[in-house]
N, C-alpha and C positions, 0 to 999 in steps of 0.2 A: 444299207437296210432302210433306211430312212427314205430314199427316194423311191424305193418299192415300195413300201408305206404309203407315200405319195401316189404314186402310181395306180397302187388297187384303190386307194379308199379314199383318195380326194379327186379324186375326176366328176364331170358331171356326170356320171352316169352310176354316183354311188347311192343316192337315191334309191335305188332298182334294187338293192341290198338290202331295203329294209321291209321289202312285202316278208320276206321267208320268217325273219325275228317278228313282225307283226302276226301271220299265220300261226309262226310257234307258242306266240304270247296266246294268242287265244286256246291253243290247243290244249296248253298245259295250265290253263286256267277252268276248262273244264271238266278234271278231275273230281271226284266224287260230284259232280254239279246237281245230281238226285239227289244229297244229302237232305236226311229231312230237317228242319230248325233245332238243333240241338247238339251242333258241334261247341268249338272253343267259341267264347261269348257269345254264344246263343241268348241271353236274358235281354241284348241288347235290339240282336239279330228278331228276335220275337215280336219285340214289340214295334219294330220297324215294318213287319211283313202283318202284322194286326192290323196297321195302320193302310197301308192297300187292301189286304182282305175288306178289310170295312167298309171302307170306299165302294166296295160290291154291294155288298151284304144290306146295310143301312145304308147307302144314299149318298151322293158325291155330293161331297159339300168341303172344297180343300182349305176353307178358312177355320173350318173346324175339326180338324182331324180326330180320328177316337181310336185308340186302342180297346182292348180286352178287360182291363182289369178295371174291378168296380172300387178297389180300395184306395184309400188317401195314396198319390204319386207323390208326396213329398213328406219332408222331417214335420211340415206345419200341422197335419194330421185333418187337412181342409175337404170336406166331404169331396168325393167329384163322380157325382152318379151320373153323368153325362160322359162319361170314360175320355176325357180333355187327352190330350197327350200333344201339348204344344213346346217344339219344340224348335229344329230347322224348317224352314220353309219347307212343306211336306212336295218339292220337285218331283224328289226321286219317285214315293209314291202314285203319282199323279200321271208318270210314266208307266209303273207298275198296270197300276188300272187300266190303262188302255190297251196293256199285254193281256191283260187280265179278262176283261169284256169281252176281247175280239177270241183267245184260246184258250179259257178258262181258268180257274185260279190254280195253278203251279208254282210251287215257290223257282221252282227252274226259269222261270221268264224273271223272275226279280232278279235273278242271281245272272243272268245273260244279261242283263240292260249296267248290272255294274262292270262284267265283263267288256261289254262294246266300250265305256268310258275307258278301263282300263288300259285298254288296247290301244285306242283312240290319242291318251296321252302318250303312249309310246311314238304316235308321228310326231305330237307337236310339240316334246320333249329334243327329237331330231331336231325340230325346225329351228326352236330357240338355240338350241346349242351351238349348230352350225351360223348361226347370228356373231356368233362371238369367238368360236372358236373353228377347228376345223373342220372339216364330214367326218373323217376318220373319228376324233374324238364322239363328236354328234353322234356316230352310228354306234360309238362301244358306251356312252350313256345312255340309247335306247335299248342297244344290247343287254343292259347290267336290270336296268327298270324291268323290262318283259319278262329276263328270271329269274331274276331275286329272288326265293323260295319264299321270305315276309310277304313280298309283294304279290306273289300266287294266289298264296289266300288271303287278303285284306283285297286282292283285286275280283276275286267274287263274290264276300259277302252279300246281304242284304242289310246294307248301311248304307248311307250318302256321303260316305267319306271318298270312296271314287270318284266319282260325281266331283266331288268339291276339287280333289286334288286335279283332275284335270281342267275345272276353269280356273283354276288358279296357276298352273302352269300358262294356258289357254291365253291369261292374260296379263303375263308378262310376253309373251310372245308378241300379241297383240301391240300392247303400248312401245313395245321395242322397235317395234314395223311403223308407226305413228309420228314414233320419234326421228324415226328415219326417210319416211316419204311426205311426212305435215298435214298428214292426212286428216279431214272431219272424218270422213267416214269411218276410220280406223279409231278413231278418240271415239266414238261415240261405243262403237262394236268392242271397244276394249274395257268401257266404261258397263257395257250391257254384261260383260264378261265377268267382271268385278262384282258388280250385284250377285246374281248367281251364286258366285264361288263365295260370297259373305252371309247369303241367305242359307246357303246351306251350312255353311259354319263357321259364326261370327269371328272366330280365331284368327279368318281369312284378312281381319286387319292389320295382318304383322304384316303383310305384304305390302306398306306403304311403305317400307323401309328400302325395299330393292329399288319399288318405284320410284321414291323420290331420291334415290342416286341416282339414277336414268334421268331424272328431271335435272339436277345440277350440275350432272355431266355435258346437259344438253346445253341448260340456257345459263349455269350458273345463278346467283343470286337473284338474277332478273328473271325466273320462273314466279318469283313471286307476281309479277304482272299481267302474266300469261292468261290469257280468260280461259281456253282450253283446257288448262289444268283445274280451273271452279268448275269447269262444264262437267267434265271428267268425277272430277270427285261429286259431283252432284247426282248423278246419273249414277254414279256406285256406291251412295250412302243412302240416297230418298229412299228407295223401295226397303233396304232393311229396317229403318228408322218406324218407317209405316209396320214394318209388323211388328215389331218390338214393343210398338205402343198399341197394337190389337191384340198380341196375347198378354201383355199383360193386364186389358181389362179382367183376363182368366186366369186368377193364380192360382187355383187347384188345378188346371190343366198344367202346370209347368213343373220342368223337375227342380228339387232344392241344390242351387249350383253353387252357393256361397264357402263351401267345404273344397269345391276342384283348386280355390285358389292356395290355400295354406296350411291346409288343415293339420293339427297339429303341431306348425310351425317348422314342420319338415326342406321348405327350402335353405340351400346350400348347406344342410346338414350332411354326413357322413353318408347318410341312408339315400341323399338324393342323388349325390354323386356316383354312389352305389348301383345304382340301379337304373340311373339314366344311361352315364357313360358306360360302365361295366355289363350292365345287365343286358340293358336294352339293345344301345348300338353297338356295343362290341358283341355278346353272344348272339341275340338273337335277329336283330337285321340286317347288319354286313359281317356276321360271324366271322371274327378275328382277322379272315385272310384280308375281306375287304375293308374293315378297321383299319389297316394298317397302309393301304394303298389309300383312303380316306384322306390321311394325315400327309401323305405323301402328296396328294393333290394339293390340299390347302397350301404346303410348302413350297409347289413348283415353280412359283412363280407365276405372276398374273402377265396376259399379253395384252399388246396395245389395244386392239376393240376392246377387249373383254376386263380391261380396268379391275375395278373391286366389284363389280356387278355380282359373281357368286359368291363372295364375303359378305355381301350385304344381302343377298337373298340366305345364305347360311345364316348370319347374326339375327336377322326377322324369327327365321325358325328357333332360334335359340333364346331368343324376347321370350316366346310363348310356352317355351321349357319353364323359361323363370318365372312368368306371370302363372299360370297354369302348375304350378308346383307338385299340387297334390293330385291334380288331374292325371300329370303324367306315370308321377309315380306307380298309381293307383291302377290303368287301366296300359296295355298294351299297343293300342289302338291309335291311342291317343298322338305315337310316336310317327303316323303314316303321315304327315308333312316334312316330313325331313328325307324322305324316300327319293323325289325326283332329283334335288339339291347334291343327295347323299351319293345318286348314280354319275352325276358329272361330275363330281370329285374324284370317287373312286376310279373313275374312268379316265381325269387327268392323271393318278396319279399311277396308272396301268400305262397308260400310251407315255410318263416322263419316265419309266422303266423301260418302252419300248427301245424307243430312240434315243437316251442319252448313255454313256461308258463308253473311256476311252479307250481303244484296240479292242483286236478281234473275242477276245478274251474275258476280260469285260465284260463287254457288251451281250457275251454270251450269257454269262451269267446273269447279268443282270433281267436279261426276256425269261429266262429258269426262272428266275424270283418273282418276277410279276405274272407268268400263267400260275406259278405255285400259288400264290395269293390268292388269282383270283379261282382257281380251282379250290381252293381251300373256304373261300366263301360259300358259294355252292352247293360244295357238298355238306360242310358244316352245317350252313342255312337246313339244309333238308333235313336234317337229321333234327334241329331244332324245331322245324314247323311241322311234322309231316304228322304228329298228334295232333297236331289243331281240327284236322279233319276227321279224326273218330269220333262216334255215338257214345260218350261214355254212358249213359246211361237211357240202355235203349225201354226199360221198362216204362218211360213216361210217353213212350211216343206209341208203346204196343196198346198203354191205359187211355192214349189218345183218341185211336182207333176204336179201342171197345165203346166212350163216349160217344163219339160222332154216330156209330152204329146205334147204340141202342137207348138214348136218350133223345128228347123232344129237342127241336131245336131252340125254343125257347126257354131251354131249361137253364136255370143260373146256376153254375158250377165252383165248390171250394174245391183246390187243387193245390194243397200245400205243398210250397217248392222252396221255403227260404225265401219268398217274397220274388221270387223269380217267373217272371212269366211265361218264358219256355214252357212249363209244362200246360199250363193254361192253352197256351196258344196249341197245344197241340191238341184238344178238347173241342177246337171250332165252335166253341159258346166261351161267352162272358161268365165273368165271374168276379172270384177272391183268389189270392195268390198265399195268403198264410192259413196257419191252420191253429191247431194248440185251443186254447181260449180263447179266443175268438172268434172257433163257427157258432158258438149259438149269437152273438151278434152278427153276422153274418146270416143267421139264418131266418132274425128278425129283419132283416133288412132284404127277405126276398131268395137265399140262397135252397135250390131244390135236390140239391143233390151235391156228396162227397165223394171223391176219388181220390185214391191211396195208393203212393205204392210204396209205404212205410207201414208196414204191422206194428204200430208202437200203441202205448196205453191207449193213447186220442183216438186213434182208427179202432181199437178193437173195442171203447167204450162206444162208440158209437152203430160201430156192427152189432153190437146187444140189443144198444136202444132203439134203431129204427132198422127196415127191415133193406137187405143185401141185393142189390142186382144182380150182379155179376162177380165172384171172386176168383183169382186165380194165383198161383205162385207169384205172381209178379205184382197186381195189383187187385185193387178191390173200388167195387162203385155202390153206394150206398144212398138210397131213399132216403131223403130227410121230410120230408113232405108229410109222411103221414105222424110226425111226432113234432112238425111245425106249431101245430097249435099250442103245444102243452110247454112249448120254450117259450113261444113269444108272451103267454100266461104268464109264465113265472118271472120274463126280464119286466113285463110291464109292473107286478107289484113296488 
């Protein structure tokens, strides 16, 4: 069995194998890809696609990126009437835009440029793997990456988490290729690759941990001498450093991120373990079958190239579990670093089921056990993700439409969502994100109009008091304009 193995999928011509799973990857990544901004974390998704809409709309200026929402972006309560939203190096967006200019604004062209990275890592996820291990292997970790049903859709949002995860792969491949031909050119390209993948998201500095095994592998101790290594890290720390110290001349522009590290004090708690191992990677990203060939990879044993190289790109990702505590806990998303890591494992530990069991017998069982597995990933997987991609609530996207049709476009819009700006963004005007008690401050502060799609006391006192646009079963848009005056009277006493 094994030298068929060899045969199909270590030849040079296995390469040739990975257009079809490339083709597929993209195929089945664009499922619902018309979705309009309001599937699973959309409030994130929203303000991410604000942020290139804007870019049109007001004026390319990527040192200052703005979203939609006119209210304080953080715990600090810091006015930010310039709508800041500094956060990653706004790349991704800046790509956006130029989809944007040349075929107009569709969120379809945002959600294709995370697409192409997506896809894109599936080559150069091949390319590193085959670095260290076989093609065979290489080609079932590009295999496992392209359909991971997580990976489906986290590989088409509109977030720069694609983006990131493939320079981050991008450039282990890189330095790996560096290490092995002593390349300037490649230090420099691996070092360009590095910035990037940190600009987009600073988390990207767990990745010095694989590195600097490749480094002590390389040179031992005496890396410390290595000027290549200063170049390197110079080349992939300046540029973040630089913006890090330009948005924070703008702390209203910035989100309050002091809570993703511990909030609560929930690391190594019950709940963290809970929900990282149990919840996260076992149900919902390698869904049990692949969980379990996961474990069986870490165990298989390491091969000579391939040293501790994916222990220590595994342990990196598992830093920023532990640093990152409540981050991870808290959002979903947060877990797509562990993804590329997570497919060459699961893929060692599919191919050490392949080919090891003694007799026929055995060994039969044992290939049973590992497609069971990995069909049970799969299909699991899909079952878990395949709500990510429903409208749950398509009323805010119909009250979105009513907005953009029938109000000014300079009209400033309250669009009370829970502080979510999903629904704002679907209003194509600026605004406020909460409602309650504070539209008439808000309406002191410039706010021309309310949209509901909540009939609750707030909405129907204010349908009394100023007069209705448009009302319907779903939602309601409401003048405030002409009872502006007699609010900001009474806030000013």
């Amino acid at each position: 069995m094994k030298k068929i193995l060899d045969l199909l999928f270590d030849s040079k011509y296995t390469i040739l194998l990975l257009i079809p799973i490339v083709i597929g990857a993209v195929f089945v990544r664009t499922y619902r890809i018309h979705n309009p901004v309001a599937d699973w974390h959309s409030w994130r998704q929203a303000d991410t696609a604000a942020v290139s809409r804007n870019f049109v709309k007001d004026g390319f200026n990527p040192l200052f990126p703005q979203y939609d929402a006119l209210n304080p972006l953080n715990e600090t309560g810091q006015p930010n009437p310039h709508r800041y939203f500094f956060a990653e190096f706004p790349l991704y967006n800046i790509l956006t835009y130029v989809a944007y200019i040349n075929f107009g604004i569709h969120e379809e062209y945002a959600r294709m440029i995370s697409i192409f990275f997506s896809c894109l890592t599936v080559i150069f996820l091949y390319l590193l793997v085959s670095h260290y291990s076989s093609k065979r292997v290489a080609l079932l970790s590009s295999f496992i990456f392209a359909f991971l049903p997580y990976n489906i859709f986290y590989g088409q949002v509109i977030l720069p988490d694609p983006m990131y995860i493939f320079f981050s792969v991008t450039t282990l491949y890189l330095v790996s290729k560096w290490l092995e031909k002593d390349s300037i050119f490649l230090m420099v390209l691996s070092g360009v690759s590095a910035t990037l993948a940190i600009l987009e998201k600073p988390y990207a500095l767990v990745l010095v941990i694989p590195i600097a095994y490749l480094f002590y592998k390389k040179w031992g101790w005496k890396m410390v001498k290595k000027w290549g290594i200063f170049v390197f890290a110079a080349i992939a720390l300046v540029p973040f450093l630089w913006w890090r110290h330009h948005i924070n001349q703008h702390p209203e522009g910035m989100f309050g991120t002091t809570w993703l590290f511990n909030q609560g004090n929930i690391r190594f708690t019950g709940a963290y373990f809970r929900w990282l191992l149990y919840d996260r990677m076992n149900r919902l990203i390698f869904a049990t079958g692949g969980f379990v060939l996961f474990w069986i990879g870490i165990i298989s044993g390491q091969r000579k190239k391939e040293g501790y190289f994916y222990l220590a790109w595994l342990l990196g990702i598992f830093a920023f579990f532990v640093v990152i505590a409540k981050g991870n806990v808290t959002h979903d998303y947060y877990q797509m670093p562990i993804v590329p890591i997570g497919c060459v494992l699961v893929a060692l530990g599919f191919d050490f089921l392949l080919t090891h069991g003694i007799g026929h017998i055995r060994r039969g069982i044992s290939i049973i056990v590992g497609i069971s597995l990995l069909m049970m990933m799969f299909a699991f997987g899909w079952y878990e993700v395949r709500g990510y991609f429903n409208i749950n609530h398509p009323e805010i996207v119909e009250a979105g439409k009513a907005v953009d049709r029938l109000l000014p476009k300079d009209a400033i819009v309250i669009a009370p969502y829970d502080n979510d700006s999903a629904f704002l963004y679907q209003t194509n005007r600026h605004g406020f994100t909460y409602g309650g008690d504070k539209i008439p401050q808000y309406i002191k502060e410039g706010a021309t109009h309310l949209v509901s799609v909540n009939f609750d006391d707030t909405t129907n006192y204010w349908m009394g008091k100023c007069s209705v646009v448009e009302k319907t079963n779903a939602y309601v848009i409401v003048d405030l304009r002409l009872c502006q005056q007699n609010i900001v009277a009474t806030l000013s006493k």
